[in-house]
C-alpha positions as CSV (number, residue, x, y, z in Angstrom):
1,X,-3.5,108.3,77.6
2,X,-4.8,109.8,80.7
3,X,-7.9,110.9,79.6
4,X,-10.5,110.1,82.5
5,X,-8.0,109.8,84.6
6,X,-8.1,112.2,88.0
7,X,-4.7,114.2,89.1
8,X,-3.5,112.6,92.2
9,X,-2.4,109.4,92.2
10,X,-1.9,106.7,95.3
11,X,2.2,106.1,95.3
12,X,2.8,102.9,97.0
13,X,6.5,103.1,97.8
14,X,5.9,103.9,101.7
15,X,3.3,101.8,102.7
16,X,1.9,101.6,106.1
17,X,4.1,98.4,108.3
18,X,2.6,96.5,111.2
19,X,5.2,96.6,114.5
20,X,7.2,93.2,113.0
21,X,8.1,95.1,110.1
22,X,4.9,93.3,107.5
23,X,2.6,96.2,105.6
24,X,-0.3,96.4,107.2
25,X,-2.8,95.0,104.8
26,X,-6.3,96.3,106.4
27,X,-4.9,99.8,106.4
28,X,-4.1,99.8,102.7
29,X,-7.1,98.1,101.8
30,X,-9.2,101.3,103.7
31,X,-6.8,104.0,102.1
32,X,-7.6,102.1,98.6
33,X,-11.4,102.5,99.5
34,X,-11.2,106.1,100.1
35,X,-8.9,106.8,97.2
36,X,-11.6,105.1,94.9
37,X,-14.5,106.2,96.7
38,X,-13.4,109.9,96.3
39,X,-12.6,109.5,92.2
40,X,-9.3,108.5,92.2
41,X,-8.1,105.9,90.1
42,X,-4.3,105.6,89.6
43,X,-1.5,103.6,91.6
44,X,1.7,103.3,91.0
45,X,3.8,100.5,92.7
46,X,7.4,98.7,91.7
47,X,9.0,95.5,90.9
48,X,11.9,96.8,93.6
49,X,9.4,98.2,96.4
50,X,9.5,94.7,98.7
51,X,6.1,93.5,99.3
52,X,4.3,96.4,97.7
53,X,2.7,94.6,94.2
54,X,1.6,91.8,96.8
55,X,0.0,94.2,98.9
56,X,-2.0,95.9,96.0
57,X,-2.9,92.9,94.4
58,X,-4.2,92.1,98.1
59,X,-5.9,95.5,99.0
60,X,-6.8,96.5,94.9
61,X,-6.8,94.0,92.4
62,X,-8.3,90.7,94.3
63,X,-11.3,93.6,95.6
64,X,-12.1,95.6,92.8
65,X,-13.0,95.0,89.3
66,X,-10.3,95.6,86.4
67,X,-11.6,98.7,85.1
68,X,-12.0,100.7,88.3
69,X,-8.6,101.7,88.4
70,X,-5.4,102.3,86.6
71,X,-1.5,100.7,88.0
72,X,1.6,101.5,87.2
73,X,4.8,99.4,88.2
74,X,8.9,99.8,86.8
75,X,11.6,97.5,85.6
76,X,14.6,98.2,87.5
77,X,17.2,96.6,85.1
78,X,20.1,98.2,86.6
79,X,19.3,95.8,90.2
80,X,20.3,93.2,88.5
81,X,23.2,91.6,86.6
82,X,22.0,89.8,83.8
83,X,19.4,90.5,81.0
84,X,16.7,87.4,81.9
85,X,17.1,88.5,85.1
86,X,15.7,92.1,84.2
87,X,13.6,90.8,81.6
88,X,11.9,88.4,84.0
89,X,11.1,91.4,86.3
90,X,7.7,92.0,83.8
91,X,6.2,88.4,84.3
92,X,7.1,88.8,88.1
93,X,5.1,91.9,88.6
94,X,2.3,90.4,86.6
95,X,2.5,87.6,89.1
96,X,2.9,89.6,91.9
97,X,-0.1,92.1,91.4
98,X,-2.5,89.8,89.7
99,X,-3.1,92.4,87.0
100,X,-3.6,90.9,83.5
101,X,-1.9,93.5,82.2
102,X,-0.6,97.5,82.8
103,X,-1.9,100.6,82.5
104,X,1.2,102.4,82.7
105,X,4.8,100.8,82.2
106,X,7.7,102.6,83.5
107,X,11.7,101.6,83.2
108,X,12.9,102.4,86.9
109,X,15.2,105.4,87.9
110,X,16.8,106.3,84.5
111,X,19.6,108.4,84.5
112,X,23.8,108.6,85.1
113,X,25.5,105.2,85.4
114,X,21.5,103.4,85.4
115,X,20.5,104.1,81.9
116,X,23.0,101.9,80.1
117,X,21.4,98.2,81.4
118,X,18.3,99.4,79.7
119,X,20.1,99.3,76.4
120,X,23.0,96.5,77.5
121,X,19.8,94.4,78.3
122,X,17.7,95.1,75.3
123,X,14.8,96.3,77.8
124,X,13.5,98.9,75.2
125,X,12.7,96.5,72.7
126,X,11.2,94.0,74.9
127,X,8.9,96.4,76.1
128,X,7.9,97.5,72.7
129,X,6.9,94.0,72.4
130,X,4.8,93.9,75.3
131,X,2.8,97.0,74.6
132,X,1.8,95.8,70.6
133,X,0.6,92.3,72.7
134,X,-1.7,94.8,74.6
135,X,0.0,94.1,78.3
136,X,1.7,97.3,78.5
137,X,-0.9,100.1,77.7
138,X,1.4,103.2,78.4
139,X,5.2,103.5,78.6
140,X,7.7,105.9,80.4
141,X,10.3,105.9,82.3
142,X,11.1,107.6,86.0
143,X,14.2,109.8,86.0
144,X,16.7,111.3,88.7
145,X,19.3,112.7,86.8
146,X,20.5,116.2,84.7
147,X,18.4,118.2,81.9
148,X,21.2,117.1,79.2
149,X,20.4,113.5,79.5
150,X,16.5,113.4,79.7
151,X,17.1,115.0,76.8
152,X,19.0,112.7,75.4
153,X,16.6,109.8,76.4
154,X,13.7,111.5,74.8
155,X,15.8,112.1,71.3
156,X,16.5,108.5,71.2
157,X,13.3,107.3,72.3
158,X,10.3,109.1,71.1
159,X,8.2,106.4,71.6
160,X,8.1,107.0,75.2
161,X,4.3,108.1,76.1
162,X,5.1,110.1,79.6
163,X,8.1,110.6,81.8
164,X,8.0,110.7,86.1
165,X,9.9,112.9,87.6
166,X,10.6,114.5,90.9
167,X,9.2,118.2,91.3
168,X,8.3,119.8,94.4
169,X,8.8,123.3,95.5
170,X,11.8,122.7,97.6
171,X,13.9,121.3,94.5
172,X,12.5,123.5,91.8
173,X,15.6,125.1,91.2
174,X,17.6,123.1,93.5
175,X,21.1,122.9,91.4
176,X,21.5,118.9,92.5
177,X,18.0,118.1,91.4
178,X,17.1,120.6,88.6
179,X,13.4,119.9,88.9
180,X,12.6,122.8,86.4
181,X,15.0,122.6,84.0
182,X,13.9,118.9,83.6
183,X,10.3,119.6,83.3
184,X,10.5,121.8,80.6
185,X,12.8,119.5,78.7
186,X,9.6,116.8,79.1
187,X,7.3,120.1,78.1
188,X,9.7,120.3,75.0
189,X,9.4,116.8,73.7
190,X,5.6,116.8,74.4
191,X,5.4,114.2,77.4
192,X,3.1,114.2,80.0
193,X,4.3,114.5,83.2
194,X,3.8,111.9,86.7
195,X,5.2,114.0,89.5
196,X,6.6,111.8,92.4
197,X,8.4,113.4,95.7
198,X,6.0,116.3,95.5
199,X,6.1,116.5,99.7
200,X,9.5,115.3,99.4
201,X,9.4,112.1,101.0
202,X,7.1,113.9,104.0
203,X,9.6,116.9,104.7
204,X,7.1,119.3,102.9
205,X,4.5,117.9,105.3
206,X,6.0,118.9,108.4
207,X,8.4,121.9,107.6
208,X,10.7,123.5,109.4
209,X,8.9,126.1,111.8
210,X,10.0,129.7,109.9
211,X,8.3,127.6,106.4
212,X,5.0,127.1,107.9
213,X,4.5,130.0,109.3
214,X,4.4,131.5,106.1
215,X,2.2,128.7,104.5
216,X,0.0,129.0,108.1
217,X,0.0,132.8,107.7
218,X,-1.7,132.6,104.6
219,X,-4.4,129.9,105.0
220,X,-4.6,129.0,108.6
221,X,-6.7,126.1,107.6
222,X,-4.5,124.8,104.7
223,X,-1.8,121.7,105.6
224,X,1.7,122.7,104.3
225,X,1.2,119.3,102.7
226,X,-1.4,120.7,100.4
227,X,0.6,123.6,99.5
228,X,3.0,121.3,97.9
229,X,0.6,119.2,96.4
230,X,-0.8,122.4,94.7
231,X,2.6,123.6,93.6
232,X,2.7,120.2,91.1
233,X,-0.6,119.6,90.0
234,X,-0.9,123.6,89.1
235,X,2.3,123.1,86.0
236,X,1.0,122.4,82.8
237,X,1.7,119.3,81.5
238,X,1.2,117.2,84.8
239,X,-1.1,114.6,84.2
240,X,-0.8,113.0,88.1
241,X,0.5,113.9,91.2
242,X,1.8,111.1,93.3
243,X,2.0,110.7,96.8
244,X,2.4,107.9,99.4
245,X,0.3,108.0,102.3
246,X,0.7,105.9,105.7
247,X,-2.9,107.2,106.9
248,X,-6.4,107.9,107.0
249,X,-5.2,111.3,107.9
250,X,-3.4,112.1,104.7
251,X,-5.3,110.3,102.7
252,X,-8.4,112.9,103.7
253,X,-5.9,115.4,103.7
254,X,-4.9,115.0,100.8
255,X,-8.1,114.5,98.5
256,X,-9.8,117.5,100.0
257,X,-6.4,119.3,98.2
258,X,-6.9,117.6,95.1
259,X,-10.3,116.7,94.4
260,X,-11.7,120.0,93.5
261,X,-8.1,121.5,92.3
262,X,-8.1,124.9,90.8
263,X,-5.3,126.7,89.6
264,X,-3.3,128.6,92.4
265,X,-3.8,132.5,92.0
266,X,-0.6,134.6,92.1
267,X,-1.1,135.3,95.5
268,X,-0.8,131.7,96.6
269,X,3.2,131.5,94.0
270,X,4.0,134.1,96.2
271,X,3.4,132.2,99.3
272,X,5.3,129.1,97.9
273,X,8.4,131.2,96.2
274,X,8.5,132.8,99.4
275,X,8.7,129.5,101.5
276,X,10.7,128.0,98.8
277,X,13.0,131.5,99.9
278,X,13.0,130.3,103.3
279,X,13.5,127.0,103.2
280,X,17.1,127.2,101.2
281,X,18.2,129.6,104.0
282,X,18.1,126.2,106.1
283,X,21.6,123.4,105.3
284,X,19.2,120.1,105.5
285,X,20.3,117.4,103.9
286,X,17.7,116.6,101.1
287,X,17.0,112.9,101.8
288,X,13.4,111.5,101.0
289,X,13.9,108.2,102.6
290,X,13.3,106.2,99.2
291,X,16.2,103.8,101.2
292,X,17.7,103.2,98.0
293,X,20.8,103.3,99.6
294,X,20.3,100.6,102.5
295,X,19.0,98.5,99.7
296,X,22.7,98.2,98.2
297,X,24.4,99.0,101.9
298,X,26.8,95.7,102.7
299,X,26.3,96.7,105.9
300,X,22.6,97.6,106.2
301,X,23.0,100.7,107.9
302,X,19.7,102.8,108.3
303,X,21.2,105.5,106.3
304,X,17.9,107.6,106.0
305,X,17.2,107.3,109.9
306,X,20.6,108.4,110.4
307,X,20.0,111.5,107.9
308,X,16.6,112.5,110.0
309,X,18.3,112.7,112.8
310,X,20.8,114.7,111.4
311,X,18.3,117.4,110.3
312,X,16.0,117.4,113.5
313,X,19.5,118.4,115.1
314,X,19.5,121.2,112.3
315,X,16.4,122.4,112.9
316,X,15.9,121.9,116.6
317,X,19.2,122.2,118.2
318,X,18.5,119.8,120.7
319,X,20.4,116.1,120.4
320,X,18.3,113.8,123.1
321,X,14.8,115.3,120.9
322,X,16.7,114.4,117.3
323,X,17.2,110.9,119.0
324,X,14.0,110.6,120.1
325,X,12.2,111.4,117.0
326,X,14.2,108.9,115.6
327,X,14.0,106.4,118.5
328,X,13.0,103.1,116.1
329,X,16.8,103.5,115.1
330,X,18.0,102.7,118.6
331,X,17.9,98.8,118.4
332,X,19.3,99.2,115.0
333,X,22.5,101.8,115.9
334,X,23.6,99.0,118.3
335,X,23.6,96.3,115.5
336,X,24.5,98.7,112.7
337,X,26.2,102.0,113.9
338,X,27.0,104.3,111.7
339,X,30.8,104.3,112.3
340,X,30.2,100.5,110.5
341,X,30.2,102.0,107.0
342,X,33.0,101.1,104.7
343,X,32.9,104.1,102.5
344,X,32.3,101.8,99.6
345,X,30.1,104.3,98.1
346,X,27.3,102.3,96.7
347,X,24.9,104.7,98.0
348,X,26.3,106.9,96.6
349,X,25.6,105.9,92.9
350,X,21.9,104.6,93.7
351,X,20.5,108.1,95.7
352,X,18.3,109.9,93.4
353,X,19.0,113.0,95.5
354,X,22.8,112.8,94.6
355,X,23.8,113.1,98.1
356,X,27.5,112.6,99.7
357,X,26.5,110.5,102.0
358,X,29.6,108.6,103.1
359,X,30.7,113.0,104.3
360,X,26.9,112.8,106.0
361,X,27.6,109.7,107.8
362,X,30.7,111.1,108.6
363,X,28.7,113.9,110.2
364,X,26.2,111.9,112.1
365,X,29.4,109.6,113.7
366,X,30.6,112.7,115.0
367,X,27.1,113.9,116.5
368,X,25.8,111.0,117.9
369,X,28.6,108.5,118.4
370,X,31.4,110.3,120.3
């Protein structure tokens, strides 16, 4: 199944956007050529990332022959209401990335209230079909939910060939994400593992100052970024490590972690449990900026921005620099403030990081709009 296949992988949910908001399609097309210049072959997109299959078909498939490279994309049947509308969400990606077919076939963000449109819709079934025409070559499913119910998934659906979830150091043991527990539930059944999140949506990347000074401390010369790479593609089992880079910068970064990987020595666990230590000292709120949430906002509020700011006021102390490192929001607060929210809690049910966020928002009003 992955045999061949290097451990990192390209994750194109956070692609690189040109100032009118378009991805910029001649910097993905140079991060593709490094990725597959250094050995890489695997990228994983979505039916529900907007404009990200085009962009890959543009950079990757329309550039490169077939076999050079391996792509994943997801069925998100729970984004929809009715079943042709989920089951028409296959021929769309095929459409949209100009594949012929896919390596790796994932149903999108299973777990809680999600999981039932899979079965309401008949989606495991019709995927079963795909993959004995030969369009779907390996199937899984990406999960944000409790041990008890990946377990559940995997009893009733053996046939699964690998499982994505989010690990990273930070969440390991965090008791909202259960990164651990759910790994050796997939290590249980037998399923490789994809890892996505393993910088946590960039906040392992730049950490708060007390975290990298123990990772700096250790290896002057290492990024924390690679630290947390290491942390995922060092568990058994873990067959790629994802990550979603916006530069040429982190692309390098990034391969020189992973291109010559060797296991970590115990030395190097004790440098992440004891940033791992650190870190949970420190009340952030654990958003990755997947924007989930603004995806199903009615009033389009940049919840994510709103929730950076909120932690670079943690961390920092310092309200004009939290707005500031946050300044794209400013045109947006005035259109879409966060006092505007309805407390529908939509996001609510969608965020993979089972956040309050209707409390956070809450929060930020307080901060930054009185």
């Amino acid at each position: 199944m992955f045999e061949g296949i290097k451990k990192f992988g390209f994750g194109l949910m956070r692609l690189p956007k040109l100032a009118d908001g378009t991805i910029d399609i001649a910097l993905v097309k140079k991060l593709v050529d490094e990725f597959l210049a250094a050995g890489f072959t695997y990228f994983d997109t979505a039916w529900a990332y907007p404009g990200s299959e085009e962009a890959i078909r543009a950079a990757l498939v329309e550039r490169y022959s077939r076999e050079k490279f391996q792509l994943a994309t997801k069925l998100a049947a729970w984004r929809v209401k009715a079943q042709d509308a989920a089951l028409n969400q296959f021929e769309e990606s095929l459409q949209r990335t100009g594949a012929g077919y896919f390596d790796f076939y994932l149903l999108h963000n299973l777990g809680d209230y999600r999981t039932k449109f899979f079965d309401d819709f008949n989606v495991w079934e019709f995927v079963r079909e795909k993959k004995s025409a030969g369009l779907i070559k390996n199937l899984g499913f990406s999960f944000h939910s409790t041990p008890e119910e990946l377990e559940k998934i995997f009893s009733a659906h053996p046939e699964t060939d690998f499982v994505q979830l989010q690990i990273n150091y930070a969440d390991w043991d965090a008791p909202a994400i259960k990164s651990r527990q759910c790994y050796e539930v997939a290590q249980r059944h037998g399923k490789k593992v994809v890892v996505m999140e393993p910088v946590k949506g960039g906040m392992l990347a730049e950490p708060p100052a007390q975290v990298e000074k123990i990772l700096k401390t250790a290896e002057p010369d290492s990024s924390s970024a690679s630290w947390a790479l290491r942390f995922a593609a060092n568990l058994e089992g873990v067959a790629v490590v994802l990550s979603g880079m916006n530069s040429l910068e982190q692309m390098r970064d990034n391969i020189s972690t992973l291109k010559d990987f060797t296991k970590l020595t115990l030395a190097q666990e004790k440098v992440i449990d004891d940033a791992r230590t650190e870190l949970s000292k420190i009340p952030l709120i654990p958003c990755t900026a997947c924007d989930y949430c603004a995806a199903v906002c009615p009033q389009k509020l940049p919840i994510s921005g709103f929730f950076a700011m909120l932690n670079h006021l943690t961390l920092f102390g310092n309200k004009t620099f939290a707005s500031r490192r946050e300044g794209w929001l400013a045109r947006a607060r005035d259109k879409n403030p966060a006092s505007s929210c309805l407390k529908c809690g939509r996001c609510e049910k969608v965020c993979p990081q089972h956040i309050p966020i209707r409390k956070n928002l809450l929060k930020f009003v307080n901060e930054f709009e009185r």
